[in-house]
C-alpha positions in Angstrom: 190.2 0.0 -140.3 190.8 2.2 -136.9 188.0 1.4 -134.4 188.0 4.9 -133.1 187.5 6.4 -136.3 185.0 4.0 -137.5 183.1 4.9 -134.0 183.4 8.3 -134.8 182.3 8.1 -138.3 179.4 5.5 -137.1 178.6 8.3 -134.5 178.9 11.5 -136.7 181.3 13.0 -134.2 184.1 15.1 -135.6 187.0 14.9 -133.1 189.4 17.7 -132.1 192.6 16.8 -131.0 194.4 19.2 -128.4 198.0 19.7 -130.2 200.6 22.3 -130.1 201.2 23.5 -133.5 197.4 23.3 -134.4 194.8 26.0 -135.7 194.3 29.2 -132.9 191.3 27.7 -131.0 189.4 30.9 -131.1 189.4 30.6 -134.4 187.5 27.0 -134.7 184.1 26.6 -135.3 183.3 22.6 -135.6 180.3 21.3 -136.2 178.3 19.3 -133.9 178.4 17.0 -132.8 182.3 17.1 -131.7 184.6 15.9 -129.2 187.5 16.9 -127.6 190.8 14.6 -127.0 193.6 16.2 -124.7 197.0 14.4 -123.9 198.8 13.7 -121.3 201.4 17.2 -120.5 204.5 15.2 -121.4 203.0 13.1 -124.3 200.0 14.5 -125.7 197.2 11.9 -127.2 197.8 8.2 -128.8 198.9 8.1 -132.6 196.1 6.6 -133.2 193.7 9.6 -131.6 195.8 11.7 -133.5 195.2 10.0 -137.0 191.5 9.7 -136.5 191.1 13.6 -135.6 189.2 15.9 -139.0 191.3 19.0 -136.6 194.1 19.8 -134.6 193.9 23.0 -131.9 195.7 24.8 -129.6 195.7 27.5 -127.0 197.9 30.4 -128.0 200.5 31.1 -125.5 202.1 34.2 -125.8 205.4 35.1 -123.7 206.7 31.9 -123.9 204.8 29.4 -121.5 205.2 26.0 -122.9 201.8 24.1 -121.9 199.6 24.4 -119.8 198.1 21.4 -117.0 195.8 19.1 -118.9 193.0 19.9 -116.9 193.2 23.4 -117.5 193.9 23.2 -121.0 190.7 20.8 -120.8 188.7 23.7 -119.6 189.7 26.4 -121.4 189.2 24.5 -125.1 186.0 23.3 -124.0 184.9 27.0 -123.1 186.4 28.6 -126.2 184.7 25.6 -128.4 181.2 25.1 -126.7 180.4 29.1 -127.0 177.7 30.4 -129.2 178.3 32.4 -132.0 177.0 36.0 -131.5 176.0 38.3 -134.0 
């Protein structure tokens, strides 16, 4: 078995993996708890951290910008995913 999805299943931590081609961020509402796995720019996150994510999310970029710094990125998801829902 994959020891990061065992620790996250041992954990009850649903992991989001930062990956172009995956669901509109805004959109996401994971439950809690979660975490958060970003990539480097060029190659994006491990196999493996890929396999073990429940999600895969990305930061629309509309006009044509390809990605975005890591750090960044970092920042933004976690903003867009740690807000509260409002009525």
């Amino acid at each position: 078995e994959d020891p990061i999805r065992s620790l996250l299943q041992a954990n009850g931590v649903h992991l989001l993996v930062a990956e172009a081609g995956g669901e509109d961020v805004a959109r996401v509402r994971p439950p809690r708890p979660w975490a958060l796995a970003i990539g480097s720019e060029a190659r994006g996150c491990r196999a493996a951290v890929v396999d073990a994510g429940e999600r895969r999310v990305e930061i629309p970029m509309p006009g044509g910008a390809e990605s975005l710094n890591a750090g960044v990125a970092g920042a933004i998801l976690l903003y867009v995913l740690g807000r509260e829902e409002t009525p």
